[in-house]
OpenMM code with the backbone's topology and positions (N, CA, C; nanometers):
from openmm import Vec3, app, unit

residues = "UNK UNK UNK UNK UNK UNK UNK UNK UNK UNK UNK UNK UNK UNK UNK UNK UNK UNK UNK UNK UNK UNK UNK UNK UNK UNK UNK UNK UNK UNK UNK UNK UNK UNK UNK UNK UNK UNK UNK UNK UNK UNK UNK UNK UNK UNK UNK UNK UNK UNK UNK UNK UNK UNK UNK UNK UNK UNK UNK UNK UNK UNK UNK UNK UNK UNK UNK UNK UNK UNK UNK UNK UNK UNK UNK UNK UNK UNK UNK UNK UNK UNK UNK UNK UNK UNK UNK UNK UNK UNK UNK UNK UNK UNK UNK UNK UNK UNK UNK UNK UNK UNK UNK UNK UNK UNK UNK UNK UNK".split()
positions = [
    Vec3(8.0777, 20.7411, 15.3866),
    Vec3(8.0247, 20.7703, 15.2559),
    Vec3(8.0213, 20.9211, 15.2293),
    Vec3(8.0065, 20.9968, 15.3459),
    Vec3(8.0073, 21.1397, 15.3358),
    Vec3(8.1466, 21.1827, 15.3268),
    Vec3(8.1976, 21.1473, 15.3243),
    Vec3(8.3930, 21.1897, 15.2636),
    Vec3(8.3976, 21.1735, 15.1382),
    Vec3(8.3430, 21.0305, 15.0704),
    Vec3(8.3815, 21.0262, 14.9228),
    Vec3(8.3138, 21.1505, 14.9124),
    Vec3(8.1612, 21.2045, 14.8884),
    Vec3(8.0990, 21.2812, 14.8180),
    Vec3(8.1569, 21.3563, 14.8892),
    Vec3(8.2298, 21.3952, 14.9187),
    Vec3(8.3149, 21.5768, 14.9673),
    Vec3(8.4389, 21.5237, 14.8776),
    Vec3(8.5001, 21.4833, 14.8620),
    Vec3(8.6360, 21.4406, 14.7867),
    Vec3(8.5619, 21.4343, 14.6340),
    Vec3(8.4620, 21.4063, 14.6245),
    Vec3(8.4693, 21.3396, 14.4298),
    Vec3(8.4843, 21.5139, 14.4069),
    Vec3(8.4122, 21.5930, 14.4389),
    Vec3(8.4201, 21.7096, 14.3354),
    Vec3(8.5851, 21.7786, 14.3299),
    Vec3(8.6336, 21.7534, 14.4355),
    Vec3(8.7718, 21.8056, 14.4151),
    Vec3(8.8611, 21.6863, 14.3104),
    Vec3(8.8414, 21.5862, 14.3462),
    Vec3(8.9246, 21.4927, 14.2639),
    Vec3(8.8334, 21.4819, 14.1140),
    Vec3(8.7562, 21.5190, 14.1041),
    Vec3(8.7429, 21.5592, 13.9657),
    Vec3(8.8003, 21.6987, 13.8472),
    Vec3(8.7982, 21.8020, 13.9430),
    Vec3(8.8429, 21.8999, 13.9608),
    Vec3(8.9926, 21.8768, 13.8998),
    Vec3(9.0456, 21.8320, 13.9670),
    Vec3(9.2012, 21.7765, 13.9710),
    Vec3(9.2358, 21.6772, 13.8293),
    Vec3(9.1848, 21.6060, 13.8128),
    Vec3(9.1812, 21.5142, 13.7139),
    Vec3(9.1375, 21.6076, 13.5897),
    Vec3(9.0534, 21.6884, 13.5391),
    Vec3(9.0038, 21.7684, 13.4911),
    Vec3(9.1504, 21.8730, 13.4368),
    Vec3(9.2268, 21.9573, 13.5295),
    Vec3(9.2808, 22.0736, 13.5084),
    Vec3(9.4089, 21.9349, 13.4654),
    Vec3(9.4409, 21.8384, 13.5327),
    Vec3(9.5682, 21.7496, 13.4504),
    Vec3(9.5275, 21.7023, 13.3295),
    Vec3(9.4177, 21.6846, 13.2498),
    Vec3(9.3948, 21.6803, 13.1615),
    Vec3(9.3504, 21.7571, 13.0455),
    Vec3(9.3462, 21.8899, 13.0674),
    Vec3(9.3290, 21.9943, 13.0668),
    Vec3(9.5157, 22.0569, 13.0148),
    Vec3(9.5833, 22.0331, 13.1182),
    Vec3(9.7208, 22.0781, 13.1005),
    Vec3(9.7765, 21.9636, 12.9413),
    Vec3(9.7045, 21.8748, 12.9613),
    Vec3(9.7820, 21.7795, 12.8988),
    Vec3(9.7645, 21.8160, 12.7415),
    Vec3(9.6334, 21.8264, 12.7061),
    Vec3(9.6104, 21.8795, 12.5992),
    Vec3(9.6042, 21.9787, 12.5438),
    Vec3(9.6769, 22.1047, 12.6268),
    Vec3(9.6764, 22.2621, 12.6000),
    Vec3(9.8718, 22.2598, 12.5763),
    Vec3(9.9341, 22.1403, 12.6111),
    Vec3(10.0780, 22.1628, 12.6523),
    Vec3(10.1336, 22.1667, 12.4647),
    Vec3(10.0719, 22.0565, 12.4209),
    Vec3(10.1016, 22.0457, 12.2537),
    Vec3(10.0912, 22.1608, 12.2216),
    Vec3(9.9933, 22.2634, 12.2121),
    Vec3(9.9123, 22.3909, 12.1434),
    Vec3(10.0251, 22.5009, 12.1556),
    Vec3(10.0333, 22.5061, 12.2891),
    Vec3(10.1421, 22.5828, 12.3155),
    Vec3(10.2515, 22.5667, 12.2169),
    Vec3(10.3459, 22.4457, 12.2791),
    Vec3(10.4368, 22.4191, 12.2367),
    Vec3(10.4050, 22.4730, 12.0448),
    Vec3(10.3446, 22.4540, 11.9786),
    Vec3(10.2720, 22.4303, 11.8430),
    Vec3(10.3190, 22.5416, 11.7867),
    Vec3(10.2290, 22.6693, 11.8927),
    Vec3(10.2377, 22.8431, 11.8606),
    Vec3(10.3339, 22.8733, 11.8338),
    Vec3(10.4243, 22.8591, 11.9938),
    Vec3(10.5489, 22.9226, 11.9601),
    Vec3(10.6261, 22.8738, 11.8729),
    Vec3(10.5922, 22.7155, 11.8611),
    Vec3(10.7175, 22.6804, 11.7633),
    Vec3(10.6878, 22.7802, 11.6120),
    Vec3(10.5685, 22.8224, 11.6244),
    Vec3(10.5332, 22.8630, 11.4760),
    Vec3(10.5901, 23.0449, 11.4851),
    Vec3(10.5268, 23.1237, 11.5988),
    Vec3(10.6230, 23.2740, 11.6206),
    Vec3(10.7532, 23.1831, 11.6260),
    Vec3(10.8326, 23.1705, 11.6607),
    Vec3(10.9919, 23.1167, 11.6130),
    Vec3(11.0395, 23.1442, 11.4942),
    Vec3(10.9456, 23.0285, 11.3938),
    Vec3(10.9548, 22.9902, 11.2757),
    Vec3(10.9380, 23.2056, 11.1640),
    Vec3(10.8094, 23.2407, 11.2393),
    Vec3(10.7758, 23.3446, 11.1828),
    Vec3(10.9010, 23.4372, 11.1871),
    Vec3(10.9388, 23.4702, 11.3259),
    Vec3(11.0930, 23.5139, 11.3112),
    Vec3(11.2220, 23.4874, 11.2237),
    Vec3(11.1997, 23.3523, 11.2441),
    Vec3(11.3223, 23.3426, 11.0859),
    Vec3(11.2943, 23.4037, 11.0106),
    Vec3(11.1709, 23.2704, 10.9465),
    Vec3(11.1553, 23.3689, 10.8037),
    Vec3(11.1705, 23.5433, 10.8201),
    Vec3(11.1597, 23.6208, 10.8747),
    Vec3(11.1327, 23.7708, 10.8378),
    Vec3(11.2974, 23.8171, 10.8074),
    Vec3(11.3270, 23.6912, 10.9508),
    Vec3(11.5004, 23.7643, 10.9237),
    Vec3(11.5895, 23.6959, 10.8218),
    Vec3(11.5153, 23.5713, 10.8109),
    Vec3(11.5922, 23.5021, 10.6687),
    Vec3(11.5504, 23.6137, 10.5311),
    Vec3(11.4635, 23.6841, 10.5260),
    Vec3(11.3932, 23.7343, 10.4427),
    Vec3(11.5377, 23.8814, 10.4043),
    Vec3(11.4871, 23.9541, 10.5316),
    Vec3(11.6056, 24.0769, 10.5382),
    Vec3(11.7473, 24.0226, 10.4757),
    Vec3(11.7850, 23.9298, 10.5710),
    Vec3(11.9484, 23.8740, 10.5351),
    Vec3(11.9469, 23.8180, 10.3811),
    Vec3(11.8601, 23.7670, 10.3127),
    Vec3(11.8156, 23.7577, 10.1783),
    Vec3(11.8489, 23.9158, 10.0370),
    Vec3(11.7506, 24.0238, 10.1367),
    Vec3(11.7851, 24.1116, 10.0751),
    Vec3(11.8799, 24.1831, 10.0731),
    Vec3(11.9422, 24.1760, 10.1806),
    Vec3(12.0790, 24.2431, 10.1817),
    Vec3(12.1865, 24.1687, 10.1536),
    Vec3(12.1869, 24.0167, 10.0706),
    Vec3(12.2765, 23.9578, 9.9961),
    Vec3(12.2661, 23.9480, 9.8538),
    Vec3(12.1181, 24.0407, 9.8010),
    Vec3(12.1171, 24.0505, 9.6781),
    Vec3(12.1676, 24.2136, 9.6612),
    Vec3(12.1556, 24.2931, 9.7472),
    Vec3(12.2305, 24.4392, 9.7883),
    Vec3(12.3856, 24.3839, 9.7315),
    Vec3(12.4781, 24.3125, 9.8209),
    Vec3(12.5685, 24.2413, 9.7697),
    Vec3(12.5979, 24.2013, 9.6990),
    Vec3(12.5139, 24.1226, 9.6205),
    Vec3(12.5412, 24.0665, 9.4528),
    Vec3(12.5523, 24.1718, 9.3814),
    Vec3(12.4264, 24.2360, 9.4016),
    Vec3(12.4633, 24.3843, 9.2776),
    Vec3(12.5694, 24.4509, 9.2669),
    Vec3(12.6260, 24.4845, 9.4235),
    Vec3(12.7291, 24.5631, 9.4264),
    Vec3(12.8340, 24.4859, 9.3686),
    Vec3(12.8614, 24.3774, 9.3586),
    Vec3(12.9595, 24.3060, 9.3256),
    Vec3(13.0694, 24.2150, 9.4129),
    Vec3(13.0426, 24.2318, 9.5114),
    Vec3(13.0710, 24.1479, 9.6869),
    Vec3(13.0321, 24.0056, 9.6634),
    Vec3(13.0609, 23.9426, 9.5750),
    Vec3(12.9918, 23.7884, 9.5778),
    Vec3(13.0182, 23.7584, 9.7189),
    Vec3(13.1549, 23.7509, 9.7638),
    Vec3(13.1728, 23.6671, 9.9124),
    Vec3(13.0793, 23.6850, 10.0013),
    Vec3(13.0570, 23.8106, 10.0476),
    Vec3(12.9479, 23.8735, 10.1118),
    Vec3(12.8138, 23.8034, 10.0568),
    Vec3(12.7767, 23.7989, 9.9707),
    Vec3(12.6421, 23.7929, 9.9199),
    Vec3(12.6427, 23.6523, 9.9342),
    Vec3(12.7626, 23.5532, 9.8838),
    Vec3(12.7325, 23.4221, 9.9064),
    Vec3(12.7326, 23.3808, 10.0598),
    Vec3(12.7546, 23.4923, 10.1252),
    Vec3(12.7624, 23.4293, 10.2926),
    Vec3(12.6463, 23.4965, 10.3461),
    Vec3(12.5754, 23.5566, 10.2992),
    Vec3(12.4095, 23.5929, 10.3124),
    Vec3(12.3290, 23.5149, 10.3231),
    Vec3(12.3396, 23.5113, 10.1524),
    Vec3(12.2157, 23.3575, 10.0985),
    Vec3(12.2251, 23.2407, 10.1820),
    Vec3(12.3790, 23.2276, 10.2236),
    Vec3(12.3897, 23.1044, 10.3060),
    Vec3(12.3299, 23.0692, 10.4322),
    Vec3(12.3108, 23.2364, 10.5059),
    Vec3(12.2503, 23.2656, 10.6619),
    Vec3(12.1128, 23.2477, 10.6248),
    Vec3(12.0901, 23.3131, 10.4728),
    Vec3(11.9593, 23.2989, 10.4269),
    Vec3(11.8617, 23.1655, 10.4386),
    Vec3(11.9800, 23.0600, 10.3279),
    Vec3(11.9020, 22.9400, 10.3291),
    Vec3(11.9192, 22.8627, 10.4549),
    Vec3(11.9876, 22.8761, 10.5624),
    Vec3(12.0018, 22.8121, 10.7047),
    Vec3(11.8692, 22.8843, 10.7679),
    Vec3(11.7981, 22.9428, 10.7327),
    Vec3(11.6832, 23.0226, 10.7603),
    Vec3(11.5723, 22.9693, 10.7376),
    Vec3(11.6069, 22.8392, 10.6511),
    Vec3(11.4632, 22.7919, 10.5265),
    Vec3(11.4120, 22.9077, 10.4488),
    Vec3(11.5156, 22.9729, 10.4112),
    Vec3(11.4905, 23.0673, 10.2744),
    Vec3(11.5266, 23.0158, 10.1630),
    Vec3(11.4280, 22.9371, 10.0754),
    Vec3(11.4225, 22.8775, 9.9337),
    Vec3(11.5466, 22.9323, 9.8439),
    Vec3(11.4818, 23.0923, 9.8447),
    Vec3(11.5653, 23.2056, 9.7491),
    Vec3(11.7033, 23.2135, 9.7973),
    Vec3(11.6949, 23.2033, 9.9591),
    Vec3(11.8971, 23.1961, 9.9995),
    Vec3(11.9150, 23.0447, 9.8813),
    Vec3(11.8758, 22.9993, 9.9451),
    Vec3(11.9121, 22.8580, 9.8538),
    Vec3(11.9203, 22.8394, 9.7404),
    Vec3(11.8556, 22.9192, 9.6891),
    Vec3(11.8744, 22.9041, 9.5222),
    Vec3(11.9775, 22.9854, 9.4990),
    Vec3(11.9950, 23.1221, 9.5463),
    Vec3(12.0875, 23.1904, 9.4781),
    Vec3(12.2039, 23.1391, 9.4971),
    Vec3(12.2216, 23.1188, 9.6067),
    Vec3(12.3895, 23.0366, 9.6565),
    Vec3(12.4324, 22.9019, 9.5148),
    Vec3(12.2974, 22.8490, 9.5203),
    Vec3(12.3026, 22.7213, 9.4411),
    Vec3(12.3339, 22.7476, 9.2913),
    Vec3(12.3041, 22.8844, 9.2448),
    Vec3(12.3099, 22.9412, 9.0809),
    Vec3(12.4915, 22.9996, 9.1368),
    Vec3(12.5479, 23.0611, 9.2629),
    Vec3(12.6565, 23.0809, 9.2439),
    Vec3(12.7336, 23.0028, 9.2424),
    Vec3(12.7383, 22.8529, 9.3055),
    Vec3(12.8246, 22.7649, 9.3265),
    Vec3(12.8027, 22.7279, 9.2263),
    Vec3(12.6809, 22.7203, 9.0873),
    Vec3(12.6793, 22.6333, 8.9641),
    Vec3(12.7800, 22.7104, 8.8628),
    Vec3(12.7908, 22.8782, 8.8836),
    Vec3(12.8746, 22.9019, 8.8321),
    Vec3(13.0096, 22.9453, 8.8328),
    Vec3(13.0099, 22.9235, 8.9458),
    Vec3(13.1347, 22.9753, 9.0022),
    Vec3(13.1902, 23.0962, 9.0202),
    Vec3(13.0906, 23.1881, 9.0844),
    Vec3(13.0131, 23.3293, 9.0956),
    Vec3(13.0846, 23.3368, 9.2672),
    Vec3(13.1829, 23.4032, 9.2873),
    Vec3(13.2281, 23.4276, 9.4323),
    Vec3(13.2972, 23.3124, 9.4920),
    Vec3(13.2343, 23.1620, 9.4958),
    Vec3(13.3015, 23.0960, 9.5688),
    Vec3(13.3502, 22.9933, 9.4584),
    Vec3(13.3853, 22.8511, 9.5012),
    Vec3(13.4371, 22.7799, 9.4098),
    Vec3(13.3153, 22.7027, 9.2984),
    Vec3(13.3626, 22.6329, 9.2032),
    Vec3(13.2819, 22.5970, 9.1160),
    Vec3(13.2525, 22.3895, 9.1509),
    Vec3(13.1078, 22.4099, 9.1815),
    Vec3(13.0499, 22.2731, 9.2432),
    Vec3(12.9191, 22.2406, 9.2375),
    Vec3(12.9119, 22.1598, 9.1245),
    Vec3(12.7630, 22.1247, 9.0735),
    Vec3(12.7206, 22.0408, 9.1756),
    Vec3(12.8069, 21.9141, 9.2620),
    Vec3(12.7154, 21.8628, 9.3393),
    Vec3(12.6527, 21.9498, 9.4680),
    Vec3(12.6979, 22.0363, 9.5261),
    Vec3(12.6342, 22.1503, 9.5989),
    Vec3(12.5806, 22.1807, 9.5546),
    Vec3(12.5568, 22.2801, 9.4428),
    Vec3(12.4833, 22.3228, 9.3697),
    Vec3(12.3341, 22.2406, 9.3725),
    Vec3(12.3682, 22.1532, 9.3613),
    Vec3(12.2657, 22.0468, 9.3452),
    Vec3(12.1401, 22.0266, 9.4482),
    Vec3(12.2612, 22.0286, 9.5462),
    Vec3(12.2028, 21.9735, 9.6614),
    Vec3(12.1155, 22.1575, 9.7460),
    Vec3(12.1829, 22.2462, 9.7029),
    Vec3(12.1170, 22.3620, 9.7403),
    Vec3(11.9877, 22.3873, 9.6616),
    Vec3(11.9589, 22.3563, 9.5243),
    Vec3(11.8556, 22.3460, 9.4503),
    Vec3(11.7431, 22.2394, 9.5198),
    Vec3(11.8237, 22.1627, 9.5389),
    Vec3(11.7310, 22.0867, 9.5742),
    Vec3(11.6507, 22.0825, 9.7071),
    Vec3(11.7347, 22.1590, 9.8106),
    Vec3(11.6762, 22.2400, 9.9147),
    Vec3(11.5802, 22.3513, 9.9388),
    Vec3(11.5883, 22.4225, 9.8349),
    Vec3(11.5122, 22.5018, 9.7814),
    Vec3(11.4059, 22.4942, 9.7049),
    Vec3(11.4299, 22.3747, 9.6423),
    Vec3(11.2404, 22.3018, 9.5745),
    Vec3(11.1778, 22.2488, 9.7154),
    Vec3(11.2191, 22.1672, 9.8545),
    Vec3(11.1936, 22.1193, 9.9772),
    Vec3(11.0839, 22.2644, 10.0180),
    Vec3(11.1636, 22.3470, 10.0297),
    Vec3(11.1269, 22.4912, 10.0755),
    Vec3(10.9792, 22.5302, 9.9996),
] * unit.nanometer
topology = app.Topology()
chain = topology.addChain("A")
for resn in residues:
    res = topology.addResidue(resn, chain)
    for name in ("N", "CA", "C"):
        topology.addAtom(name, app.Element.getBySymbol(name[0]), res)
């Protein structure tokens, strides 16, 4: 009987830190997935602005291959702008169902 009571506090112990791991493993996982996420966005953000740098200048190709890195970023605004160039046929070819479907990625966003 004097073994169990030397064993319970460690096997509680034990049971404790695995349950312990178990419910700290989500959180983790949670954070970083969210710094990740924060990283895009900043760099979807940059690659955003430097494809409206592009538009102005008059580089559609460039600018439409921005917005595009943009909205692969979950950048709404990549997405929309690409989606207003493909509606008009602004740099690349002219395609309302893309168009469409980039708008509509960008309301998701």
């Amino acid at each position: 009987m004097s073994s169990v009571k030397k064993l319970l506090p460690r096997t509680i112990a034990v049971y404790s830190l695995f349950y312990f791991l178990l419910c700290i493993s989500p959180a983790i996982a949670v954070a970083q997935d969210r710094a990740a996420s924060a990283d895009d966005a900043a760099q979807g953000r940059a690659i955003f602005q430097s494809g409206m740098e592009s538009y102005r200048a008059g580089n559609l190709p460039d600018a439409a291959e921005k917005f595009q890195r943009a909205c692969d970023l979950n950048g709404a605004a990549g997405c929309y702008n690409l989606g207003v160039m493909y509606n008009d046929g602004a740099g690349v070819p002219r395609d309302a169902n893309r168009a469409l479907r980039l708008f509509t990625r960008a309301c998701e966003r």
